[in-house]
C-alpha positions as CSV (number, residue, x, y, z in Angstrom):
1,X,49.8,-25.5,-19.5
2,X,52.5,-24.1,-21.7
3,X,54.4,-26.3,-23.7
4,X,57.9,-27.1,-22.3
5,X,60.8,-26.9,-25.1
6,X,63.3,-29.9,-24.2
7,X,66.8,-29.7,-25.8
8,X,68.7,-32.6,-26.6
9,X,71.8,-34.3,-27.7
10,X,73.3,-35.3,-30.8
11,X,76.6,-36.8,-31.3
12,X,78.1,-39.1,-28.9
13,X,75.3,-39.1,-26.2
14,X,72.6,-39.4,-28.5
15,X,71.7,-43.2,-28.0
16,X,71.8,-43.1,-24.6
17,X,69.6,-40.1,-24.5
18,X,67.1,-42.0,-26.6
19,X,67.5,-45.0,-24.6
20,X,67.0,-43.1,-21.3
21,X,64.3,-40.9,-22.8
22,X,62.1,-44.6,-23.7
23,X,62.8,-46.0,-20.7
24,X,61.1,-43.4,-18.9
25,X,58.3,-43.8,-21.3
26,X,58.8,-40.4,-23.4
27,X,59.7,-42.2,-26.7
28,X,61.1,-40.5,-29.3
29,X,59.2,-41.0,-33.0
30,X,61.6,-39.6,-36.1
31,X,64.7,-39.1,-35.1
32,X,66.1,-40.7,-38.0
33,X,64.5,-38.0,-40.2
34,X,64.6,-34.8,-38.2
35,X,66.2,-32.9,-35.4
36,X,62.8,-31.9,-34.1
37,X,61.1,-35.3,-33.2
38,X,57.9,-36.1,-31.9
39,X,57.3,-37.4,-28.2
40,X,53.6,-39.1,-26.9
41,X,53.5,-36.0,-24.6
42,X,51.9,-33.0,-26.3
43,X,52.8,-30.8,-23.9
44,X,56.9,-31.7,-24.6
45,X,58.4,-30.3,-27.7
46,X,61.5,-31.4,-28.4
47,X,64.8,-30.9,-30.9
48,X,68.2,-32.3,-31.2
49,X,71.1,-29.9,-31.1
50,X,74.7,-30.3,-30.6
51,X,75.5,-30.6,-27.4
52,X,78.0,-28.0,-27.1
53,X,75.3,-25.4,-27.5
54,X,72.5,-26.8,-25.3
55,X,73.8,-25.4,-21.7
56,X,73.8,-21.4,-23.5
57,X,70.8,-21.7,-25.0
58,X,69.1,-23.2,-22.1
59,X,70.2,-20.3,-19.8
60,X,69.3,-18.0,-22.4
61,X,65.3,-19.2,-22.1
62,X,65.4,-20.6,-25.9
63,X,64.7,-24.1,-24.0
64,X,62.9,-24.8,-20.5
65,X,64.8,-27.9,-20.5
66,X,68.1,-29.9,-21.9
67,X,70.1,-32.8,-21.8
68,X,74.0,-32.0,-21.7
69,X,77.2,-32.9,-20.6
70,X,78.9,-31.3,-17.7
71,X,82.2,-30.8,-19.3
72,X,79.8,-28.5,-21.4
73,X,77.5,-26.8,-18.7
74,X,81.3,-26.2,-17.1
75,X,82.9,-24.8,-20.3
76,X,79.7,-22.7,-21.6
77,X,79.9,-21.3,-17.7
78,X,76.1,-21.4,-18.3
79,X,74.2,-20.0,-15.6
80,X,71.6,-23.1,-15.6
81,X,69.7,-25.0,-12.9
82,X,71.3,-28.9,-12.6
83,X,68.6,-30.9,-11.8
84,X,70.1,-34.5,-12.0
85,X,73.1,-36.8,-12.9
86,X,71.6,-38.9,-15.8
87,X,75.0,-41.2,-14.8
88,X,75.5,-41.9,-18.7
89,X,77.6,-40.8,-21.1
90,X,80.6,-41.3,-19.0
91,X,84.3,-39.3,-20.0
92,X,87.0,-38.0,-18.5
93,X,88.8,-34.7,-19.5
94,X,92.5,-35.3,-20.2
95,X,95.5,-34.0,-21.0
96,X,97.1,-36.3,-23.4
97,X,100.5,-36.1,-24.8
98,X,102.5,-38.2,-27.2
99,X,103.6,-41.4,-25.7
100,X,107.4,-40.9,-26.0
101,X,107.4,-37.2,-24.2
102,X,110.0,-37.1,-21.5
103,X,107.8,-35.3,-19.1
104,X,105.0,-37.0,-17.3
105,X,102.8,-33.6,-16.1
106,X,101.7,-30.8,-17.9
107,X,103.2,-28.9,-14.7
108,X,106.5,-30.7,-15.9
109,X,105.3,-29.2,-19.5
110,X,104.7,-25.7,-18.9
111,X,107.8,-25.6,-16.3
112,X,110.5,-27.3,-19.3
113,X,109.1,-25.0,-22.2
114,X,109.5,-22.1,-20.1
115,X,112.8,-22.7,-19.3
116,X,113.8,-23.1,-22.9
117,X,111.8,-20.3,-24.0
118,X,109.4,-22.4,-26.3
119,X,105.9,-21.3,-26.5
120,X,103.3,-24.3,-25.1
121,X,100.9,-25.3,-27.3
122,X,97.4,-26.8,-26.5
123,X,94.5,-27.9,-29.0
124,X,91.6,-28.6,-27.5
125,X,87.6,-27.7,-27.8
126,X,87.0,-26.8,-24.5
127,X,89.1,-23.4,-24.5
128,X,88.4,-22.2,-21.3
129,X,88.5,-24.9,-18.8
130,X,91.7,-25.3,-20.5
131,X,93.3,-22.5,-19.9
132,X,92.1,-22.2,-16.3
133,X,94.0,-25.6,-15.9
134,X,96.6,-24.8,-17.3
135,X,97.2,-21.4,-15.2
136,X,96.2,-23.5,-12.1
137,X,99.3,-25.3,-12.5
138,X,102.3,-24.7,-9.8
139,X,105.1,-23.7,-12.8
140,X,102.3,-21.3,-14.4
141,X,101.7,-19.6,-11.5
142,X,105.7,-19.4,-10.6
143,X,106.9,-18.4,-14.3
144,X,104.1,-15.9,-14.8
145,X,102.1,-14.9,-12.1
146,X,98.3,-13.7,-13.3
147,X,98.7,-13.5,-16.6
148,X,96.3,-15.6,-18.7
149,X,97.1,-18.5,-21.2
150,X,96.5,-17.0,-24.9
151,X,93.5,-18.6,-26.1
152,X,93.1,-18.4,-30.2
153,X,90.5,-19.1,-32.8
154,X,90.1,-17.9,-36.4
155,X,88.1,-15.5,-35.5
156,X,89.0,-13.6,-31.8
157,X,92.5,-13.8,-29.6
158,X,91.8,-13.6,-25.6
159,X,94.7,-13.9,-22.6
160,X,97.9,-12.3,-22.6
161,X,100.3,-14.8,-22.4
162,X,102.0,-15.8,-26.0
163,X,103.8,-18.9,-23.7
164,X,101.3,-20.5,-23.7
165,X,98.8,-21.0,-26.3
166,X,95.5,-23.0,-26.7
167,X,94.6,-23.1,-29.9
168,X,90.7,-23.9,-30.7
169,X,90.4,-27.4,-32.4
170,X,87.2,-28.4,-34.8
171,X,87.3,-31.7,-34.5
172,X,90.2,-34.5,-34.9
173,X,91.9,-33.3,-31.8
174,X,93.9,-36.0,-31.2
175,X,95.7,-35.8,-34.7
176,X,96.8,-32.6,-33.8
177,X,100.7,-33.7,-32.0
178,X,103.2,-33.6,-32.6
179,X,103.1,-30.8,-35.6
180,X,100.2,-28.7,-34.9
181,X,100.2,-29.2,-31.1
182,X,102.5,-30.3,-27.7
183,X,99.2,-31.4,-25.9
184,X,95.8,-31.5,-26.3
185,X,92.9,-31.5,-24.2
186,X,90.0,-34.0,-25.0
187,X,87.5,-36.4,-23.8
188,X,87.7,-39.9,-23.4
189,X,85.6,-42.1,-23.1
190,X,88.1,-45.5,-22.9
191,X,91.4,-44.4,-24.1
192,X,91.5,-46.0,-27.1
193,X,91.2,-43.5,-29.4
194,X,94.1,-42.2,-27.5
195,X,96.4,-45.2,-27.7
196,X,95.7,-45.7,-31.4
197,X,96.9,-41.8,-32.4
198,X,100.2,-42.8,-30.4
199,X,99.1,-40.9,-27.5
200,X,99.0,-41.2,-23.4
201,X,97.0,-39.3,-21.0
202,X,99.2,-37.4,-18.7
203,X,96.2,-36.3,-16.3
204,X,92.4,-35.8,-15.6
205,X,91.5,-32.3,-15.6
206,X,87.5,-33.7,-14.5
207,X,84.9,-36.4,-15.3
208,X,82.0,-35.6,-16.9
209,X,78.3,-37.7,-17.3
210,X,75.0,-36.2,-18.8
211,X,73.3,-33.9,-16.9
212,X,69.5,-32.8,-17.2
213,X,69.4,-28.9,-16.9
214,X,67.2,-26.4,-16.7
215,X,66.1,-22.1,-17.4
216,X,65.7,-20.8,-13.9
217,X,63.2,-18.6,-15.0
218,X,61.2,-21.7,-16.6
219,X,61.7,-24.0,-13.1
220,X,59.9,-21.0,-11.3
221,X,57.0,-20.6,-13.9
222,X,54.4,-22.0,-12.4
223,X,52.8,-23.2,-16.2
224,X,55.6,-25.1,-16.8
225,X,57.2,-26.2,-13.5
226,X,54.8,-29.7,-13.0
227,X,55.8,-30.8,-16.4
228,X,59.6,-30.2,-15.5
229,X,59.1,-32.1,-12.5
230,X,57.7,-34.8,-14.2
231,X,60.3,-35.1,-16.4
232,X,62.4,-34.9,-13.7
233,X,60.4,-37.8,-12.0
234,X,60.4,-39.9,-14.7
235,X,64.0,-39.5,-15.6
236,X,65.2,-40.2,-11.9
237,X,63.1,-43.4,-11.7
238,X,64.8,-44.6,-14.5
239,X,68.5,-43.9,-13.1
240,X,67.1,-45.4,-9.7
241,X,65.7,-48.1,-11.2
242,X,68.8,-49.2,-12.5
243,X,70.6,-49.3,-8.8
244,X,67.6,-51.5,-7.6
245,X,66.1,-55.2,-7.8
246,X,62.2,-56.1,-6.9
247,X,62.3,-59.5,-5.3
248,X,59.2,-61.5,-4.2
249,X,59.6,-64.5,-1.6
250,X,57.4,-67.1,0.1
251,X,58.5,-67.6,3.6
252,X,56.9,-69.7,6.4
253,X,55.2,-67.9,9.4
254,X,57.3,-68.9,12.2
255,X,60.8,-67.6,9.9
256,X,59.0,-64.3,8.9
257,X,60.2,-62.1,11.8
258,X,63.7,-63.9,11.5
259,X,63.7,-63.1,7.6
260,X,62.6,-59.3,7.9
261,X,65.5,-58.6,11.2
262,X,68.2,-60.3,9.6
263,X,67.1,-58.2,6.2
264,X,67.9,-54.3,7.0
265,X,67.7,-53.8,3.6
266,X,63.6,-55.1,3.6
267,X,62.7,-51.3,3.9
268,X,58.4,-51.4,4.8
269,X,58.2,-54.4,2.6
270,X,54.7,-55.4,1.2
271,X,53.9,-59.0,3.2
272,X,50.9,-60.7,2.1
273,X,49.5,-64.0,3.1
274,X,49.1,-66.8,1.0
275,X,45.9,-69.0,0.6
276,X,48.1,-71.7,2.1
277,X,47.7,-71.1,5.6
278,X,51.2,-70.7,7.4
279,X,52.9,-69.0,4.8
280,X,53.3,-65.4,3.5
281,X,54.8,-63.4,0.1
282,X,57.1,-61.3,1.3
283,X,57.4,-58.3,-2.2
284,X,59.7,-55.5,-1.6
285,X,62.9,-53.8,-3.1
286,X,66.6,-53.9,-2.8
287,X,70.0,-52.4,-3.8
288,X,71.7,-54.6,-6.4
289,X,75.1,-54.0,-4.4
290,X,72.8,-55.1,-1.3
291,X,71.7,-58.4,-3.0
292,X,74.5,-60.6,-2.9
293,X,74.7,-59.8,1.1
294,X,71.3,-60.3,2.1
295,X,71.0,-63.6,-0.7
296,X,72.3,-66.5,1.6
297,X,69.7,-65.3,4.7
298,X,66.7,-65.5,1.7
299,X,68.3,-68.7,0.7
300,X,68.1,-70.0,4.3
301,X,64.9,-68.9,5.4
302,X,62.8,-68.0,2.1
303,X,60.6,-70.3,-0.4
304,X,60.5,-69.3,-4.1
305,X,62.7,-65.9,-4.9
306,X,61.5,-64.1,-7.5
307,X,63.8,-61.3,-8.7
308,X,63.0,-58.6,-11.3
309,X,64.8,-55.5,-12.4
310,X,62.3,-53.0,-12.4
311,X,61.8,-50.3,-15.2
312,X,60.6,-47.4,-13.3
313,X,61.1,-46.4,-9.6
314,X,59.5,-43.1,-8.9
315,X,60.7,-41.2,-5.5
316,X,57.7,-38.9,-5.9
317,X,58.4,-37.6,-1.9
318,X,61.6,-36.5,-2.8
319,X,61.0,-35.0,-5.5
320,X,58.2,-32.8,-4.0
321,X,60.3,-32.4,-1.1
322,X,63.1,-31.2,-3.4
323,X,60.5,-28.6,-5.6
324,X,59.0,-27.3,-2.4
325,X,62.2,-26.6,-1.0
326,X,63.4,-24.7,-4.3
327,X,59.9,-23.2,-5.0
């Protein structure tokens, strides 16, 4: 089997990467001495890049496999394979503007500056989802039609529209306004960076989470598609895990059909009897948002409720289902 080359995250979703990554029992050893650490898997070879650069150089085939944010797989435009919501890492994408700005849209933005003849100006790291915002918006469409937002770095000039400008930000976006900027796009994760550089989000422009991703060239290679899927398995135990609790109950004989009608959520439960004749152990698993329903029916008709929350739930049905279906 050849080795698969696993990109992941540094920066701001690097602990939970590591913390999802252990979970599903592919430990990371040295990461607080390298970027290309070790996992128990031999067949894994892993390094740690910024995350802004894993979705291109996934879908270029330098990596079979990466961990990334979907504001980035969206931004990169990189022609990659999504294979699952890692639901961490949490931001939203927002335009932000200072908190005593008279207008409460950037519509209201680009529609007021135009008017005045003022050129708009966004800083921001995520250029082009920017400016396709921004010429989404009703008064950009109105006030000038196809043209695109002018999009500047140090280096290279794209769009044709000097009224609107996005300007390419390294870092410390939200000092940018009021002197270098009007707006600025950026993630947030609570707002409070926000708030404390005297700033208020005007909109969501999307939501973002980490994402696993894959080549599509690598998914369909047939010497390194298992390990991908177990990754894949692994990894969605460990988010599945998370929405789940394993209980274990002791319930008489003659409330045991009672318990399991009045429980829909007692999916083909695991019922045992116990060497105390009359009784059985009743071990099976539940939603967490189901729990607090089905809890006063256990309370009334079970003995001795046991509940874990379990480390790994593998859906290994669905996932073959899933890699049939795309294979």
């Amino acid at each position: 089997m050849a080795k698969v080359k696993f990109a992941i995250p540094k920066g701001s979703l690097e602990a939970g990467t590591q913390e999802i990554l252990a979970k599903a029992m592919l430990r990371l050893k040295g990461v607080e001495r390298t970027y290309r650490p070790v996992v128990d898997d031999k067949d894994i070879e892993v390094k740690i890049l910024r995350p802004q650069e894993i979705p291109l150089l996934v879908a270029g085939g330098a990596y079979d496999i990466g961990i990334a944010g979907v504001d980035w797989v969206r931004e990169t435009g990189a022609d990659v394979l999504t294979l699952l919501d890692l639901e961490y890492g949490y931001v939203r994408l927002v335009v932000a503007a200072p908190k005593q700005t008279a207008y409460s849209s950037l519509d209201s933005y680009v529609e007021e500056y135009g008017r005045q003849d003022r050129p708009l100006k966004i800083s921001t790291e995520y250029l082009n989802t920017t400016a396709k915002y921004v010429a989404s918006t009703p008064a950009y469409k109105r006030l000038y039609g196809e043209k695109q937002p002018l999009i500047i770095t140090p280096w290279w000039r794209k769009g044709d529209n000097d009224m609107v400008r996005v300007y390419l930000s390294f870092g410390a976006t939200e000092a940018k306004p009021p002197e270098e900027a009007d707006l600025i796009v950026d993630a947030s994760a609570t707002g409070i960076t926000l708030e404390q550089n005297n700033l208020k989000p005007l909109e969501v422009v999307m939501e973002s989470t980490a994402t696993l991703i894959a080549n599509k060239q690598s998914y369909e290679d047939p010497s390194k598609r298992e390990k991908i899927l177990d990754i894949l398995t692994l990894l969605r135990g460990v988010v599945e895990s998370g929405k789940k609790l394993h209980i274990f109950v002791n319930v008489r004989e003659e409330n045991l059909e009672k318990l399991l009608k009045s429980l829909p959520a007692l999916k083909s439960p695991t019922i045992s009897p116990l060497s105390v004749k009359g009784w059985y152990a009743v071990n099976t698993v539940v939603s967490k948002n189901e729990f607090l329903t089905v809890l006063p029916t256990l309370r009334k008709l079970a003995q001795g409720l046991v509940v874990h929350e379990p480390n790994l739930i593998l859906p290994l049905e669905e996932i073959l289902q899933k890699s049939s279906g795309q294979g």
